[in-house]
C-alpha atoms as an extended CHARMM CRD file, in Angstrom:
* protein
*
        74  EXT
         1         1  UNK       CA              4.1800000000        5.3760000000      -14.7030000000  PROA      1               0.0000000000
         2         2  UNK       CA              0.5430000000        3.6110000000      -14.8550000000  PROA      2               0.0000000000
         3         3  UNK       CA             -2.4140000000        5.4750000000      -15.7500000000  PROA      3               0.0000000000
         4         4  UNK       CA             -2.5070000000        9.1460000000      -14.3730000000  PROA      4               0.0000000000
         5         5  UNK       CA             -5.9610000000        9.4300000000      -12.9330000000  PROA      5               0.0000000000
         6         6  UNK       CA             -5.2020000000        6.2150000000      -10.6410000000  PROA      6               0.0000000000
         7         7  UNK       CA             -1.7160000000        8.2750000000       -9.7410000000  PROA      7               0.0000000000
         8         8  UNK       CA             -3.5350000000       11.2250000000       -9.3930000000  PROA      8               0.0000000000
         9         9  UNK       CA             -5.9470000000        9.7140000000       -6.6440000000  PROA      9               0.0000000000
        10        10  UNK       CA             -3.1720000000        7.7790000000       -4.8110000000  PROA      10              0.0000000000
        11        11  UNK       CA             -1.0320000000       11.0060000000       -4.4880000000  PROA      11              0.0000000000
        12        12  UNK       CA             -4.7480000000       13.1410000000       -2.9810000000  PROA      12              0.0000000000
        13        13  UNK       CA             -5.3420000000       10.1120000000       -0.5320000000  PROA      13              0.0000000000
        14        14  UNK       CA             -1.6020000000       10.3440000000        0.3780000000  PROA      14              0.0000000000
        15        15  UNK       CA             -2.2920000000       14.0420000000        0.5100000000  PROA      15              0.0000000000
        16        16  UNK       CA             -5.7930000000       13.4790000000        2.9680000000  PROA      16              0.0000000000
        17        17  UNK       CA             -3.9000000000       11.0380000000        4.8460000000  PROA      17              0.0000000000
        18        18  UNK       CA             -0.9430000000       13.6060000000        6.1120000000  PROA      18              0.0000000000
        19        19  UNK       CA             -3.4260000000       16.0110000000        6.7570000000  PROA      19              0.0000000000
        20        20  UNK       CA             -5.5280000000       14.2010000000        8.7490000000  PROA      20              0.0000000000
        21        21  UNK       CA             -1.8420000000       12.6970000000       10.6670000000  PROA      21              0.0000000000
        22        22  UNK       CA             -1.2670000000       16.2170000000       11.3590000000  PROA      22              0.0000000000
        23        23  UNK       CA             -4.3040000000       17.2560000000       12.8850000000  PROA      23              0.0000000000
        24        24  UNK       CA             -4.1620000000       14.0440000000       15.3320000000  PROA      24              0.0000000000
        25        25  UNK       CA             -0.1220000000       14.4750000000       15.9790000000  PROA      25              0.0000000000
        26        26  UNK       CA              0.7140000000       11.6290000000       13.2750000000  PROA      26              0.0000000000
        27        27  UNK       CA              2.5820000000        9.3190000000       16.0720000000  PROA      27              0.0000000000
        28        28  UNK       CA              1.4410000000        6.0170000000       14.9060000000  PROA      28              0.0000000000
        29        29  UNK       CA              3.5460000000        5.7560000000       11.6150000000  PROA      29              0.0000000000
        30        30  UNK       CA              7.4600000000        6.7400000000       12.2250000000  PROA      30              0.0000000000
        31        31  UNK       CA              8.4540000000        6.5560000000        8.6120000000  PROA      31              0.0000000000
        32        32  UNK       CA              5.7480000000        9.1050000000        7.6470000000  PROA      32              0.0000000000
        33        33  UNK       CA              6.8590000000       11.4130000000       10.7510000000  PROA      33              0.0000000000
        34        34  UNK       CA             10.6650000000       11.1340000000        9.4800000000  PROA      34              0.0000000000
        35        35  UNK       CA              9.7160000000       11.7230000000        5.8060000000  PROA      35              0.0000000000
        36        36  UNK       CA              8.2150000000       15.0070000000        7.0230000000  PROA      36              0.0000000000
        37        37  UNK       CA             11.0100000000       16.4100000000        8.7250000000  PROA      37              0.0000000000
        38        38  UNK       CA             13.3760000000       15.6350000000        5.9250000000  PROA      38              0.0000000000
        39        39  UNK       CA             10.8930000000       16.6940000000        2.5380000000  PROA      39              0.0000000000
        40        40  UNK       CA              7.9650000000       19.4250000000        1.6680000000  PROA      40              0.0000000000
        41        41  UNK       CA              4.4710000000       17.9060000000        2.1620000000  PROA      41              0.0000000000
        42        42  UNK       CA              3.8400000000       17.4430000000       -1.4250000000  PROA      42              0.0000000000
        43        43  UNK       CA              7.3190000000       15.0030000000       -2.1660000000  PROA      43              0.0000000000
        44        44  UNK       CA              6.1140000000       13.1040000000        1.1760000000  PROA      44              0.0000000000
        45        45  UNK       CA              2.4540000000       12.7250000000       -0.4000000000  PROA      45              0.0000000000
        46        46  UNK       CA              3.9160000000       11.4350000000       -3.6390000000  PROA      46              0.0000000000
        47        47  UNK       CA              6.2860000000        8.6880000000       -1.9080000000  PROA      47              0.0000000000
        48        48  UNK       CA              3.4310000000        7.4740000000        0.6440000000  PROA      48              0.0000000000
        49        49  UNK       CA              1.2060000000        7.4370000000       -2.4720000000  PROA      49              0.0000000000
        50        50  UNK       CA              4.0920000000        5.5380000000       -4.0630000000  PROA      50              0.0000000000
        51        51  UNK       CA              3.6880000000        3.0000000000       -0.5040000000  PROA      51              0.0000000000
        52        52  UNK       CA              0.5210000000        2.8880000000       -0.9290000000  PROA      52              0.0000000000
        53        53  UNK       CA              0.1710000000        1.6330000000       -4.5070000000  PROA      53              0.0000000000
        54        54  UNK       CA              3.1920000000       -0.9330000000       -3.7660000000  PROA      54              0.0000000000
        55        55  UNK       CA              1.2630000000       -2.9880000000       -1.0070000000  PROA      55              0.0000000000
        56        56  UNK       CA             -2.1120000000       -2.6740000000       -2.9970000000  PROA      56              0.0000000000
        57        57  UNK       CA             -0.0390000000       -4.3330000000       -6.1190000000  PROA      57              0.0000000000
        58        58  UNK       CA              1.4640000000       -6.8150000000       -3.4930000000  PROA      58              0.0000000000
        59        59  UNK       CA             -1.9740000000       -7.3160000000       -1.8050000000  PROA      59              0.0000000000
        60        60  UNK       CA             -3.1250000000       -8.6400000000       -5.9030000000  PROA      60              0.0000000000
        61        61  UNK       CA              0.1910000000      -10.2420000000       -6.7660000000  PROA      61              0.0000000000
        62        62  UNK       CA             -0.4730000000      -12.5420000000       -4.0610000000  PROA      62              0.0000000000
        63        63  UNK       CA             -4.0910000000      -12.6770000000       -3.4400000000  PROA      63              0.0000000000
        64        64  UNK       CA             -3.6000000000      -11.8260000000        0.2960000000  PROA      64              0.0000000000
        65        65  UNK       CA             -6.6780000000       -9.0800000000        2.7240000000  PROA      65              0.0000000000
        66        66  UNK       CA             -5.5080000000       -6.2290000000        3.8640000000  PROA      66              0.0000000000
        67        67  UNK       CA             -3.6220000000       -6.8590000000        7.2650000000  PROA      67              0.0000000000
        68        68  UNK       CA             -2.8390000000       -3.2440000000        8.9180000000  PROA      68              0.0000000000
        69        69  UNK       CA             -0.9060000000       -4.7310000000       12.1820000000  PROA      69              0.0000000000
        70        70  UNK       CA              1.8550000000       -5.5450000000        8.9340000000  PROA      70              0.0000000000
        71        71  UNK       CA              2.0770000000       -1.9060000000        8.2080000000  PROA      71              0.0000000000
        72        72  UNK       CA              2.9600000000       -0.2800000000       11.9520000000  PROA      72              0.0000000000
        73        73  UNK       CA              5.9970000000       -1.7640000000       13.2540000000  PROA      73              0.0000000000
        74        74  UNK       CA              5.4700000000       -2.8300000000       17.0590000000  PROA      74              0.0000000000
């Protein structure tokens, strides 16, 4: 559950980050484009906010930078 504030700004950067997918046509990340189709814009915010906060905890867990080419699947 964590603290709610930190939830709170995960899920409105999830939230900025479909919008902004949206506006540009959202082809570089498949999973988020599937998750749309299937779920309302809110439950897809909330489980990419849920992404999100997983790789930042892995990115800590194991002292590792941020590597984006990891996230999009070639």
């Amino acid at each position: 559950m964590g603290q709610r504030y930190l939830r709170q700004l995960l899920v409105v950067g999830a939230l900025s980050v479909i919008r902004r997918a949206k506006q540009l046509g959202y082809t570089r990340h498949p999973w988020l484009v599937g998750l749309l189709e299937r779920r309302t814009t809110k439950i897809a915010a909330v489980a990419l906010a849920n992404k999100i906060a997983r790789i930042a905890w892995a990115m800590m867990a194991r002292n590792e930078k941020f590597q984006p080419s990891r996230l999009i699947p070639v």
